[in-house]
N, C-alpha and C positions, 0 to 999 in steps of 0.2 A: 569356898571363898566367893562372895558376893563384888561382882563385877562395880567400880566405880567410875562415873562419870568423870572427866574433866570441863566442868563449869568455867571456862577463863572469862571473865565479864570481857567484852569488847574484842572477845577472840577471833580467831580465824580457825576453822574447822574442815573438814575434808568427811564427807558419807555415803554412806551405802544402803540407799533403803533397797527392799527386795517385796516385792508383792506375794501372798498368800501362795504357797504352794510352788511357789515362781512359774504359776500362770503366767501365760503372755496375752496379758490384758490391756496392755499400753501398749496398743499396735495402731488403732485407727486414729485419724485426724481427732476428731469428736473428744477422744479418751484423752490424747494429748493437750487439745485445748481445754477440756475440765480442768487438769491438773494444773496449765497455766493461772488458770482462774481460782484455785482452790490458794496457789502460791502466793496471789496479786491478792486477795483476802487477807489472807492471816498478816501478810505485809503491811497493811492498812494500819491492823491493830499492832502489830508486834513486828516492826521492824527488822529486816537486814538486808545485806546486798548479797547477792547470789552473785557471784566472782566467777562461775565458770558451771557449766552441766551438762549432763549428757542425759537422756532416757532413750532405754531401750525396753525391747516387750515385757520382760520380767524383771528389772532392777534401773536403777536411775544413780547416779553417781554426780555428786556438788561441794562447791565449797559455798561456804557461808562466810559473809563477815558481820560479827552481831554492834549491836552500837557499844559508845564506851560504857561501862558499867551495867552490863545487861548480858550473861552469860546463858540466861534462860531458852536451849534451842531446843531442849526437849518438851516446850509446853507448846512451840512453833511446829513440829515434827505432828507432835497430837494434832492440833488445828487444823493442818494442812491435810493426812490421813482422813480424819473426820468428814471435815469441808467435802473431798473427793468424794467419801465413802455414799454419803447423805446423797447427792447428786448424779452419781453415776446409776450405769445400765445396771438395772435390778439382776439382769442376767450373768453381770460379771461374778458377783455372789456368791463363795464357794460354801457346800455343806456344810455343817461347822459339827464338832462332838457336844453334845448337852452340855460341859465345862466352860466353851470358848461362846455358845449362843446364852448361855444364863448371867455370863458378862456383858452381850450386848454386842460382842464381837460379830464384824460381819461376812469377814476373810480373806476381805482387798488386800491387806498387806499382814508382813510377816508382824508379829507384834515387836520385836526389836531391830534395831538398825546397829549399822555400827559407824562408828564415831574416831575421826584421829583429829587430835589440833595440830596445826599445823606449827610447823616451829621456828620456821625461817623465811628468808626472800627461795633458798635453795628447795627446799621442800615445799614449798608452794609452786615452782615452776614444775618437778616432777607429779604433781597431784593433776595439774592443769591438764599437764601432756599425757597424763595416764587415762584422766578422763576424755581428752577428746578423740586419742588412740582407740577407745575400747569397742566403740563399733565395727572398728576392723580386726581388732583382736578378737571379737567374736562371734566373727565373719557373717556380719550383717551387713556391713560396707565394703567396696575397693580401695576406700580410702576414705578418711574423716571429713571430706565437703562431701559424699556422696551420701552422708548421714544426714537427714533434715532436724532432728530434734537434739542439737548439740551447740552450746555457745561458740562453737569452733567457728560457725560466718560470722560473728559476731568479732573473734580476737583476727579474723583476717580483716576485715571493714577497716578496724581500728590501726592495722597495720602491723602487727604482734607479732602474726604467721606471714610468712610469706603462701601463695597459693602452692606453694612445690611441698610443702611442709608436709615431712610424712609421706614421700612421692605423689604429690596431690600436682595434678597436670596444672599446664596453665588454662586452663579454660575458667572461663567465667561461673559457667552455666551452676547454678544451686548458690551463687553468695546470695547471702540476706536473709537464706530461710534460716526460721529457725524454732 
């Protein structure tokens, strides 16, 4: 059975990219602002709103919302892989088998992701909380402001979260990064 996409033109979507081998190669500043930069790219040309993210060293976890009449996220996914791939530390690189280097693959990322649309107001609030939960759930953080690379300062700014969210202290210290 051959796996099929759900293309919703102007959808709303929830993903899971994973990097090659699940290296943990999106650990340093550098790595993470390529990727910003690779995102802010393909956005240029192909449009959407990134509703919510988190990355962590080997997988990155987002919702998308694509414009209306435009379901195409899997040519966005390519761009943005690429962009990174071309750009980044040559050393990130992993070995490849003569099948995956005679494609041109270069072993940053897993070649598939995976994909859910989301389907409601309710299922977009658990996608949100699952993604900005997940650096504690896999105990990278104490708690999700203690994570820098997650729209979680971003939905407290806006007032969404309160700072206790997820037993998040009241301290200030880390809103904004992101």
């Amino acid at each position: 059975m051959r796996y099929r996409r759900n293309f919703v033109p102007g959808g709303c979507f929830f993903f899971t990219v994973v990097t090659g081998g699940r290296r943990a190669i999106l650990t340093r500043a550098d790595s993470i602002d390529l990727l910003r930069a690779a995102f802010r790219s393909v956005r240029r040309i192909r449009p959407f709103r990134t509703d919510a993210i988190v990355v962590l060293p080997d997988h990155l976890h987002c919702i998308w919302t694509l414009p209306a009449g435009d379901g195409d996220f899997a040519t966005r996914w390519r761009l943005i892989k690429t962009w990174y791939t071309r750009r980044c530390d040559a050393a990130l690189r992993a070995p490849l088998g003569a099948g995956r280097a005679a494609r041109g693959e270069q072993g940053i990322w897993q070649r598939r992701y995976w994909e859910h649309t989301v389907r409601d107001a309710e299922d977009f609030v658990r996608h949100v909380e699952y993604i900005h939960y997940n650096p504690v759930k896999h105990g990278y953080a104490r708690t999700p402001l203690d994570w820098p690379y997650s729209s979680f300062h971003r939905y407290v700014r806006a007032g969404v979260y309160p700072l206790q969210w997820a037993g998040v202290s009241d301290e200030i210290d880390g809103v904004g990064q992101e």
